[in-house]
C-alpha positions in Angstrom: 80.6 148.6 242.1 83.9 149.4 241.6 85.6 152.1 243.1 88.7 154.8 241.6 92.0 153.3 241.6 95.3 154.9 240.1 95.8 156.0 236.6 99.0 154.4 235.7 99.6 156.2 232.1 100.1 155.4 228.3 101.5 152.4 227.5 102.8 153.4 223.6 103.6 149.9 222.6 100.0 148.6 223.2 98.3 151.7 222.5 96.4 151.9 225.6 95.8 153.9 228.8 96.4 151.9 231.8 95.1 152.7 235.4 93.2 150.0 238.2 90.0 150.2 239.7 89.3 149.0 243.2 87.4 146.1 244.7 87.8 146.4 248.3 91.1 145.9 249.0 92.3 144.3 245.7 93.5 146.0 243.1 91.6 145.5 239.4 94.3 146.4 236.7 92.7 148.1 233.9 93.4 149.3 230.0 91.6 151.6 227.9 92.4 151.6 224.0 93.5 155.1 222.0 90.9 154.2 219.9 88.0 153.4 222.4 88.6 157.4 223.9 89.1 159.3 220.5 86.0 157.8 219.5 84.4 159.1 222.8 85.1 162.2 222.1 84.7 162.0 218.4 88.2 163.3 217.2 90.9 161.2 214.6 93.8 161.1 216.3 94.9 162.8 220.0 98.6 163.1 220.3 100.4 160.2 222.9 101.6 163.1 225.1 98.0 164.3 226.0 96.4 160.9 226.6 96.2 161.2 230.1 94.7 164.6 230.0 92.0 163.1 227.8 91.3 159.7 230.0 91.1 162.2 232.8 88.4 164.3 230.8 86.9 161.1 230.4 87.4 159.4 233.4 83.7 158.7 234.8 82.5 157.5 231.6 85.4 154.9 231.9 85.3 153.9 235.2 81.4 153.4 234.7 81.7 151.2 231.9 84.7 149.0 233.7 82.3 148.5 237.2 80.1 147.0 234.5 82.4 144.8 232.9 84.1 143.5 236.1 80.2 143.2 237.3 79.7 140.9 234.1 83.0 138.8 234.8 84.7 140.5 231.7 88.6 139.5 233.1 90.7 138.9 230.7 94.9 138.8 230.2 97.5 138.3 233.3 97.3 139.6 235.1 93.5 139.3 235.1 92.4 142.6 234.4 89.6 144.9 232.7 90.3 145.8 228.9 88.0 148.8 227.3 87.7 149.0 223.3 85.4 151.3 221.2 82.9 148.6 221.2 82.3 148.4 224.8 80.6 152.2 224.2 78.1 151.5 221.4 75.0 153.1 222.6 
């Protein structure tokens, strides 16, 4: 299992939130999609300048579903890193 790591912030060009996760020592670089967390909490749109604020009201459902990915071997990008979209939280 993963452990908490930094959150990083909103990247605007790519849409997503980025923070890491921790694996030991080493340091998992993560992203979370805009879309992915207003679907989460069932709104249309939140506003760039309070996407942290809402990643951070989410944060545990996030950070669960990444230790599960990185548990699966879900790495992706370069660096190598943990990506979250919408679909990753069908129930």
């Amino acid at each position: 299992m993963l452990e908490r790591g930094a959150v990083i912030g909103f990247e605007h060009r790519r849409m997503v939130m980025l923070f890491s996760m921790m694996d030991g020592d080493s340091e998992i670089p993560c992203a979370i999609s805009n879309h992915a967390m207003d679907q989460m909490e069932r709104v249309p749109w939140t506003k760039d300048d309070d996407r942290e604020d809402q990643f951070l009201r989410l944060r545990d459902r996030i950070e669960q579903c990444a230790s599960r990915k990185f548990l699966n071997g879900a790495l992706e990008g370069k660096p190598r890193g943990i990506v979250l979209r919408s679909i990753d939280f069908r129930e």
